[in-house]
C-alpha positions in Angstrom: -74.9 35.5 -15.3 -72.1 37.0 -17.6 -69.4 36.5 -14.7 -70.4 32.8 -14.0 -70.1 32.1 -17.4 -66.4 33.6 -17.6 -65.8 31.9 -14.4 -66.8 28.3 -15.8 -64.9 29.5 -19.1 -61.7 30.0 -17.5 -61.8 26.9 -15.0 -62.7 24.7 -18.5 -59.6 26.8 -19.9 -57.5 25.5 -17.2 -58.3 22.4 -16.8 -57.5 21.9 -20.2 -54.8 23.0 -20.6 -53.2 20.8 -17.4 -54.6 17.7 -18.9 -52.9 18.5 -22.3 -49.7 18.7 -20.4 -50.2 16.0 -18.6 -51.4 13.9 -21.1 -48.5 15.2 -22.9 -45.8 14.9 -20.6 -46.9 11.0 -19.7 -46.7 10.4 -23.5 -42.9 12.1 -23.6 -41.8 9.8 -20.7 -43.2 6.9 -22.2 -41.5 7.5 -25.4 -38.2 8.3 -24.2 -38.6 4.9 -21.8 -39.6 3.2 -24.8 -36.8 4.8 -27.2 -34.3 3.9 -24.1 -35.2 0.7 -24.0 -34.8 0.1 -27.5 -31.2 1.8 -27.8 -30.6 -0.6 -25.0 -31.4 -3.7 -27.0 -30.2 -2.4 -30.1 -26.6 -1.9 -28.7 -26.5 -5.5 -27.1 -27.3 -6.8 -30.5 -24.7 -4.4 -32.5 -22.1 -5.7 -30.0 -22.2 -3.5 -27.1 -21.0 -4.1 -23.2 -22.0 -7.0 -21.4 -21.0 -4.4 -18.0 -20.1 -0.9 -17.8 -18.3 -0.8 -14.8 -18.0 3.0 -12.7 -14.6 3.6 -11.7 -11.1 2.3 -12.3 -9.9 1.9 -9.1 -8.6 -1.3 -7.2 -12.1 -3.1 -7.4 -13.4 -1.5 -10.8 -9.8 -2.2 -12.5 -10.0 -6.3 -11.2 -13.6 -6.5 -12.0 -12.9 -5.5 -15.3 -9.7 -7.7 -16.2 -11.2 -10.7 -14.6 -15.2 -10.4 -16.6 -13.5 -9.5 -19.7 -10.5 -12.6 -19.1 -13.9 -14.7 -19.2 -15.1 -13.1 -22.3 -17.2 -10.5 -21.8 -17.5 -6.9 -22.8 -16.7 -4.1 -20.2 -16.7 -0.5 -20.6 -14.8 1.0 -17.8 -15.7 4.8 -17.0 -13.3 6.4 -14.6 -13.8 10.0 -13.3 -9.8 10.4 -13.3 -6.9 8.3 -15.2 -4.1 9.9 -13.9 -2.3 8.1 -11.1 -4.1 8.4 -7.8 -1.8 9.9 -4.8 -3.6 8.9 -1.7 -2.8 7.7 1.9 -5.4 4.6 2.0 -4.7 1.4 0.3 -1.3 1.2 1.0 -1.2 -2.7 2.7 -2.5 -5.7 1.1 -3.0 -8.5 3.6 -1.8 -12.1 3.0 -5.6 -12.4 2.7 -5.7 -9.8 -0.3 -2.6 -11.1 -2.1 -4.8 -14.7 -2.8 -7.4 -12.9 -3.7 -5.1 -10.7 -6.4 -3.7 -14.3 -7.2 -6.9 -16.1 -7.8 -7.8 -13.0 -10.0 -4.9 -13.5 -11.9 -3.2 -9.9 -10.9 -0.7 -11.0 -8.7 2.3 -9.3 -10.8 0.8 -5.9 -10.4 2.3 -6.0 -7.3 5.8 -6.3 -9.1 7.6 -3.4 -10.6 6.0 -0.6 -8.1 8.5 -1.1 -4.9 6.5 -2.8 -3.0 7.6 -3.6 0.9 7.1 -7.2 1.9 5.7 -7.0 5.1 5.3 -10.1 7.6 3.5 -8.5 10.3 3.1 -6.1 13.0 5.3 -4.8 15.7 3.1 -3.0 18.8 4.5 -0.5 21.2 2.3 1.1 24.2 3.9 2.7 27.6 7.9 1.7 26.4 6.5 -1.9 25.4 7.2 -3.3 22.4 5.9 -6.6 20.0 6.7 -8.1 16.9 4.0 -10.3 16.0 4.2 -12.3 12.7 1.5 -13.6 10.4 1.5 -17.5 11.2 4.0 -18.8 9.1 2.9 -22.6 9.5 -0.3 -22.1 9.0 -1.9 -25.7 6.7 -4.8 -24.0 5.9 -3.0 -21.0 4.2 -2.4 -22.1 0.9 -0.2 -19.0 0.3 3.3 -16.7 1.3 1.7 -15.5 4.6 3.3 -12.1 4.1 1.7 -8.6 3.2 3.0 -6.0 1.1 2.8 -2.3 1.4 3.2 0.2 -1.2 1.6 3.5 -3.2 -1.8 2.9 -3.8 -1.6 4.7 -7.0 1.1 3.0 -8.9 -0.8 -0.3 -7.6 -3.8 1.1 -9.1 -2.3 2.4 -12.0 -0.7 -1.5 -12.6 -4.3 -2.5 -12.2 -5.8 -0.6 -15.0 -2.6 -0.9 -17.3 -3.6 -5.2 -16.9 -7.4 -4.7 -17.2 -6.6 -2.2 -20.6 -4.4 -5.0 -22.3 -7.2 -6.7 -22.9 -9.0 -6.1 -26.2 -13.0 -6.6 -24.8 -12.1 -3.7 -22.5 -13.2 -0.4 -22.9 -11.3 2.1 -20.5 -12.8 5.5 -20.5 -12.5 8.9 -18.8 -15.4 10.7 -17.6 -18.2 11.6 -15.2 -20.9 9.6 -14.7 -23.5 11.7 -14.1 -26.7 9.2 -12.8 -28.0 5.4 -13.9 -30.4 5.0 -16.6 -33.7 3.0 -15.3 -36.1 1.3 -18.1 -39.4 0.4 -16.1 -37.3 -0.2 -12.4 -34.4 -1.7 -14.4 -30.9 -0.4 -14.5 -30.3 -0.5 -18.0 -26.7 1.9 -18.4 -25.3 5.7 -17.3 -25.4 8.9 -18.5 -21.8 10.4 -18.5 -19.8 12.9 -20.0 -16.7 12.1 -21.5 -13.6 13.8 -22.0 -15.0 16.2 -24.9 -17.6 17.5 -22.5 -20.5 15.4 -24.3 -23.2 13.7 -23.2 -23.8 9.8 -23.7 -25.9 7.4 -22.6 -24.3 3.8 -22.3 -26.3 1.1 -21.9 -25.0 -2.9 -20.6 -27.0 -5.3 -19.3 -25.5 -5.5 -16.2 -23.8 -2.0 -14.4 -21.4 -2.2 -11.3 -20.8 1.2 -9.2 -17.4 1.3 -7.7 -16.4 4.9 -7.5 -15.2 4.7 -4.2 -16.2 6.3 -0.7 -18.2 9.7 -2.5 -20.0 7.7 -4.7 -22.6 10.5 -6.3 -24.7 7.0 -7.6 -24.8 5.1 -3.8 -27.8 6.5 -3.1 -29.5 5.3 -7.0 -28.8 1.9 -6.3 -28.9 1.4 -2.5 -30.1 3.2 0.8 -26.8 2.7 2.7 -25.6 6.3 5.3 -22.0 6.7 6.0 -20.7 8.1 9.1 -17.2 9.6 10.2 -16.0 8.0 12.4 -12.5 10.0 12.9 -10.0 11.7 10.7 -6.2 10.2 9.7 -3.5 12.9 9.0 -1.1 11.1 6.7 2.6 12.0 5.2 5.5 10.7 3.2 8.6 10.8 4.6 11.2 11.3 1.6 14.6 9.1 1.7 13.9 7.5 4.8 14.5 4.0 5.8 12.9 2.2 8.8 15.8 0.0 10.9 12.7 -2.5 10.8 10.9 -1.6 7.2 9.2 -5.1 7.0 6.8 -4.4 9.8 4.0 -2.0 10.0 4.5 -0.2 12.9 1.6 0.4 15.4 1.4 2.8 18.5 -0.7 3.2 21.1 -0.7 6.3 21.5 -3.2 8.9 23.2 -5.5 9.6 22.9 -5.3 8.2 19.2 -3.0 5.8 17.1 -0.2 6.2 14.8 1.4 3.9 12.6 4.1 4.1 10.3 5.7 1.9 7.8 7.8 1.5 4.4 5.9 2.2 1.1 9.0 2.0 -0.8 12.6 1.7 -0.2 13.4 4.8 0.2 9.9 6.4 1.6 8.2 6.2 5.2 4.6 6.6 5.5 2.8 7.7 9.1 -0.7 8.0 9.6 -1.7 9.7 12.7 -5.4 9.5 13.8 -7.7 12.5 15.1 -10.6 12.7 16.6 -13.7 13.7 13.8 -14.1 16.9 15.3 -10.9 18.5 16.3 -8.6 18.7 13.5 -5.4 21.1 14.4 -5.0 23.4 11.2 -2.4 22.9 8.5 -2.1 26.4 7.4 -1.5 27.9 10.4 0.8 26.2 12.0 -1.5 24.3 14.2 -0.8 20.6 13.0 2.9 20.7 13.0 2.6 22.4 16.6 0.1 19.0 17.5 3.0 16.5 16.1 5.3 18.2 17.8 4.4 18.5 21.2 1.5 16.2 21.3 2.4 12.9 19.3 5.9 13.0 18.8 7.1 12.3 22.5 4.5 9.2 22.4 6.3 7.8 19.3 9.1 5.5 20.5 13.0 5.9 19.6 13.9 2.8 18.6 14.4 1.9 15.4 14.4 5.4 14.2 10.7 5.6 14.8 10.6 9.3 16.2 13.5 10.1 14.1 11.6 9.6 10.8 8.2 10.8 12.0 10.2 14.4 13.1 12.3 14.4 10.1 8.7 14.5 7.8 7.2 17.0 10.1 10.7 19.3 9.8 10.5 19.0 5.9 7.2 20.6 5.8 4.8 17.8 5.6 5.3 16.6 2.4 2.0 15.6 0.5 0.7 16.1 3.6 -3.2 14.4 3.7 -6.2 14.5 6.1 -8.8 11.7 5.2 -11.9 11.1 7.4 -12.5 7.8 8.3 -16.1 6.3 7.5 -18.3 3.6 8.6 -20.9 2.0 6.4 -23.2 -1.0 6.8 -23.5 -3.0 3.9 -27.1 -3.4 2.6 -28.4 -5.5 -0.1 -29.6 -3.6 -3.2 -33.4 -4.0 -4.4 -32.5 -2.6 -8.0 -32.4 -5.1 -10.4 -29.3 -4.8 -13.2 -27.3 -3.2 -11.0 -24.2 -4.0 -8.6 -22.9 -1.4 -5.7 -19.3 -2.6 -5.0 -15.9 -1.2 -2.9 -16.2 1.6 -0.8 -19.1 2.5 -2.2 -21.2 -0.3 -0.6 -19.1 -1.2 2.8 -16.6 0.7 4.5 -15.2 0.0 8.0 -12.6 2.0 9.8 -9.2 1.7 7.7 -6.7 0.7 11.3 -6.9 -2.9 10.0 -5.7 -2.1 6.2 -8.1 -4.6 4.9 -10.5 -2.4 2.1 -8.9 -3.7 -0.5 -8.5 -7.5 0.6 -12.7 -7.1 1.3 -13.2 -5.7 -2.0 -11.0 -8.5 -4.1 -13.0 -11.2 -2.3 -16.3 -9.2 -3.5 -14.8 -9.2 -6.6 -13.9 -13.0 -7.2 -16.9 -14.2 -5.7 -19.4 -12.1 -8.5 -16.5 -12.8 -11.3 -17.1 -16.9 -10.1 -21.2 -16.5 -9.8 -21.4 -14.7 -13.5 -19.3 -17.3 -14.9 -22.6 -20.2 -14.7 -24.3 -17.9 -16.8 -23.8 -17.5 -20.9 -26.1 -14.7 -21.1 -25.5 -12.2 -18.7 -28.8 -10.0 -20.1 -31.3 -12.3 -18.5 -31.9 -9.8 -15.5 -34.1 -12.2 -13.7 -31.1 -14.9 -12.8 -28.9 -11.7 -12.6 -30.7 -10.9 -10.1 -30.5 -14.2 -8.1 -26.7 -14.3 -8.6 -26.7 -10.9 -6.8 -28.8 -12.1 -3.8 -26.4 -15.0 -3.3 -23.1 -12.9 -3.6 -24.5 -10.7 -0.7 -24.7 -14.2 1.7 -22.0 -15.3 0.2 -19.3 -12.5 0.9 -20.5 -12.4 4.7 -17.6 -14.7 5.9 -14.7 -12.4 4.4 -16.4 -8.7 5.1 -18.5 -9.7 8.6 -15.0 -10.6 9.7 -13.2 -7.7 9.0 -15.6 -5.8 9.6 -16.4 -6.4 13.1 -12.5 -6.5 13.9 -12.2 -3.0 12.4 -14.8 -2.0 14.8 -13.9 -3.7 17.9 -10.0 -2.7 16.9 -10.6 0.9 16.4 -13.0 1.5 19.7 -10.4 -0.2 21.9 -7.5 1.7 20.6 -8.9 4.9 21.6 -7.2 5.9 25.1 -9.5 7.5 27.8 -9.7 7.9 31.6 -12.6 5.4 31.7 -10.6 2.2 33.8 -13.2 0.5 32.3 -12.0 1.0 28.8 -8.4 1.8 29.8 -8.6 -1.9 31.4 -9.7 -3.4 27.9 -6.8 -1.1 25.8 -3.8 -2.8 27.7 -5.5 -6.3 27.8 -5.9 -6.2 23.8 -2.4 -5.3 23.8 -1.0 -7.9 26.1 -3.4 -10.5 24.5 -1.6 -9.7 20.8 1.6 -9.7 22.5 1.3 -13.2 24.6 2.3 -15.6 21.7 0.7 -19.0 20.8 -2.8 -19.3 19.7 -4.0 -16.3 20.9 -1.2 -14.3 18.6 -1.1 -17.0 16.1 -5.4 -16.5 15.8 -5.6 -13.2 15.7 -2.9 -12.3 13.6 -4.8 -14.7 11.4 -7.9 -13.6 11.4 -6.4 -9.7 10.9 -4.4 -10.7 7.6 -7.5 -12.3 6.1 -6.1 -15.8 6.5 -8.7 -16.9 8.3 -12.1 -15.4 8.0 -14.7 -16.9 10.3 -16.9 -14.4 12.6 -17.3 -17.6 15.1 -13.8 -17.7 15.5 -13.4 -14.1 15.8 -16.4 -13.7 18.5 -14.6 -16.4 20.4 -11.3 -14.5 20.4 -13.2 -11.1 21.2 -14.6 -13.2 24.7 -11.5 -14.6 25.2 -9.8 -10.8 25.1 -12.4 -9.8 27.4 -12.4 -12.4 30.0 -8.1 -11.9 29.5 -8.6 -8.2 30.6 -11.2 -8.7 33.0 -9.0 -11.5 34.8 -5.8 -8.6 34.2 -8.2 -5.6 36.2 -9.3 -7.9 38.9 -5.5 -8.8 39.4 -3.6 -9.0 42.3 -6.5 -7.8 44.5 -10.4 -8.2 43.3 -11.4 -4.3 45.1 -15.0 -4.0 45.1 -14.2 -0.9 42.3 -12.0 -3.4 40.4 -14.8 -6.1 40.1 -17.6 -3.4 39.1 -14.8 -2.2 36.4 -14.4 -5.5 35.4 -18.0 -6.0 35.0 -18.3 -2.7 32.6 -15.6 -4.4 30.3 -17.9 -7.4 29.7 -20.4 -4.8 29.1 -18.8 -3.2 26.8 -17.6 -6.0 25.2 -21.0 -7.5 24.4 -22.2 -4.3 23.3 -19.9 -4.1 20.4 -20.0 -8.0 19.7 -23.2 -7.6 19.4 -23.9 -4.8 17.7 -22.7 -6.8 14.6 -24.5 -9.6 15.5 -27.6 -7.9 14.5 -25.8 -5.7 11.6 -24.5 -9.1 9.7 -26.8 -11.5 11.1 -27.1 -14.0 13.6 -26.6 -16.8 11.6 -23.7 -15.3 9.4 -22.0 -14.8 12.2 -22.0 -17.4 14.5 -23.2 -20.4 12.8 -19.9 -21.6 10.5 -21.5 -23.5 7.8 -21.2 -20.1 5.0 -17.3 -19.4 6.6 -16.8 -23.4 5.7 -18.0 -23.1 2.1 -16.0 -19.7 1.5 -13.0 -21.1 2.3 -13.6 -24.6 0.7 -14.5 -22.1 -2.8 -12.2 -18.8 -2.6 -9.6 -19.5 -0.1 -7.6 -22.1 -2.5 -5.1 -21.5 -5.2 -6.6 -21.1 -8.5 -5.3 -23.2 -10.8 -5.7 -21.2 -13.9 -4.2 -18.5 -12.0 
């Protein structure tokens, strides 16, 4: 009797003693919710952010300039101020340079060297190709010209514009996770400079720290995947005999391109496969460049001479970056935006990132602007579902032609895929509208997935109709067959990643270019 007493005592005991902490930990939670929520509304009504924004980079930096140009509040929170020194974002596309126009940042472009750049020459097996952006093109209501230059002092131009302004609020530090009140994004919690702690709250919070963005996974359920890894270096007082063109080789079994970042400074960009990267420290990557790439880098115009002269002088600030891939899904968080690389990547060959992120950009800047008070999450919330049909024209575009691009630049012994390589390259090389459209479409002049599907059949059929030529062999017409295969395969595998009828019905590429692709004219 005496032990089922103690037995009853102690399971009493316990159970007490987890329902006090329980009861106790549910009242803690609900008391900090409640004491965020009211820091929240108290710093909205002692004058706090209308948007922190997280990360200063090419996005972050325009966002900011062009919400706080319209009056709001922003409280920029970058992980690192100093200048950036990377190998990606190095080209702006016509396409981008509207964009950065219609923003009003088109002079951050000045004063940091930039190359003008009016399109692409193409070399494969001793063949070469200048191909411009179309220069007559009436529904390009700008100078159909790219520029190239260092991302960070482009970046750095960016910040410097979006700082001038006295309702912004640039910050260093490290964003540590997003504050949620009841399923709401209401701020971050960050740590600053000092090494202390804060929570910030804004209405509305924007995640644009790039392609390691420790918050994606907060505000969105989108996987990257590596796709393949670029080897990038600057050539030091080096100038191309061409240095207006970006230079594009089809090399095996990966590309390379180089081109002028400054006057007096090359940049190539050699891709490698994801999983075989030849060793830096050993010897192993100069040894690949060599031997491997250098022979398949053509003489003229001082192409080979440059690319050995930066592999002689050690390398110099000598970069591998792995190429990613990432869908871009819709976020069900309410107060919150994912932007940049942080919410859609494609692979980099086309240089358009930053002409994608821009458009994101000046599309959300355009939608906030209908609204006076940016701390009504419900409308917030519709503005945000629009943006994501919206944007589809300019990043389903790219998107898919990053895709397509990259997976038919890779060089095999598959005469399937051998047959489409050198078709793409004599269909970019054979002038008229197939040059004139594609060039288009790649510089972001002309962003219509219908248009680009029908070029993608058009290349296909092109290097079907190339295979099957002079004789149609039995082995020829079954190769021919794969190629329209393959083609659909990849046509269609963004199809059903971007939608059916973003893709191939025209009515959203119409309005996009009747609303974004026009010269401001406040700009």
């Amino acid at each position: 009797m005496v032990m089922y007493f103690t037995q009853v005592y102690l399971w009493t005991t316990l159970l007490a003693t987890v329902l006090t902490w329980a009861i106790f930990h549910v009242s803690n939670r609900r008391k900090k919710t409640t004491k965020l929520a009211d820091t929240a509304a108290k710093e909205k009504r002692d004058g706090g952010p209308d948007v922190i924004i997280v990360g200063a980079g090419v996005g972050g930096s325009a966002l900011a300039y062009a919400l706080a140009k319209d009056g709001r509040r922003v409280h920029v929170i970058e992980r690192d101020m100093s200048e950036p020194v990377r190998m990606m974002g190095e080209f702006m596309q016509p396409g981008g340079r509207l964009m950065l126009a219609n923003l009003g940042l088109q002079d951050c472009l000045e004063e940091i060297d930039a190359q003008k750049a009016p399109g692409l020459a193409l070399y494969k097996d001793g063949n070469k190709a200048l191909i411009p952006f179309p220069m007559e093109d009436k529904n390009f209501p700008y100078e159909p010209t790219g520029r190239s230059f260092h991302n960070g002092r482009f970046v750095q131009r960016l910040r410097q514009k979006a700082s001038s302004l006295p309702n912004v609020q640039l910050e260093e530090g490290t964003v540590k996770s997003l504050i949620k009140v009841k399923g709401v994004v209401k701020g971050v919690t960050y740590k600053n400079s000092a090494g202390e702690e804060i929570n910030a709250f804004a209405p509305l919070t924007v995640v644009c720290d790039g392609c390691y963005s420790n918050l994606r996974r907060s505000a969105i359920d989108n996987k990257e995947e590596v796709l393949s890894n670029f080897v990038g270096f600057v050539v030091k007082n080096s100038r191309l005999e061409d240095p207006h063109s970006m230079h594009l080789t089809f090399a095996k079994p990966l590309p390379c391109v180089l081109y002028q970042i400054t006057s007096d400074e090359v940049r190539v960009a050699a891709e490698l496969p994801a999983d075989n990267i030849p060793s830096i420290a050993n010897g192993e990557m100069v040894n690949f460049l060599k031997k491997t790439l250098a022979p398949q880098i053509p003489e003229t115009g001082k192409l080979r001479e440059i690319f050995l002269k930066g592999v002689d002088e050690g390398l110099q600030e000598v970069k591998v970056h792995a190429t990613m891939s990432m869908s871009a899904k819709p976020s069900d968080k309410k107060g919150v935006i994912v932007l940049g690389d942080a919410f859609n990547m494609r692979h980099p060959i086309v240089a358009s990132g930053m002409m994608v992120a821009l458009s994101d950009v000046l599309i959300i800047r355009n939608l906030l602007r209908s609204l006076p008070n940016i701390g009504n999450a419900k409308k917030v919330s519709e503005l945000i579902k629009s943006f994501y049909i919206i944007r589809k024209p300019m990043a389903a575009t790219v998107n898919t032609l990053a895709d397509v691009f990259s997976n038919v630049l890779v060089a095999t012994t598959d005469e399937a895929k051998e047959g489409m390589r050198q078709g793409c390259f004599n269909y970019m090389c054979s002038g008229g509208y197939r040059t004139n459209g594609m060039m288009a479409i790649l510089g972001g002049m002309n962003p219509r997935p219908l248009t680009l599907a029908l070029h993608l059949v058009d290349i296909t059929l092109f290097s079907m109709g190339q295979l099957l030529s002079p004789f149609p062999s039995p082995r020829r017409f079954w190769h021919s067959l794969r190629i329209f295969g393959l083609a659909l395969q990849m046509l269609g595998a963004h199809v059903v990643d971007e939608g059916f009828k973003e893709m191939l019905i025209p009515t959203n590429a119409a309005a996009y270019r009747r609303n974004y692709m026009a010269v401001a004219s406040d700009c």
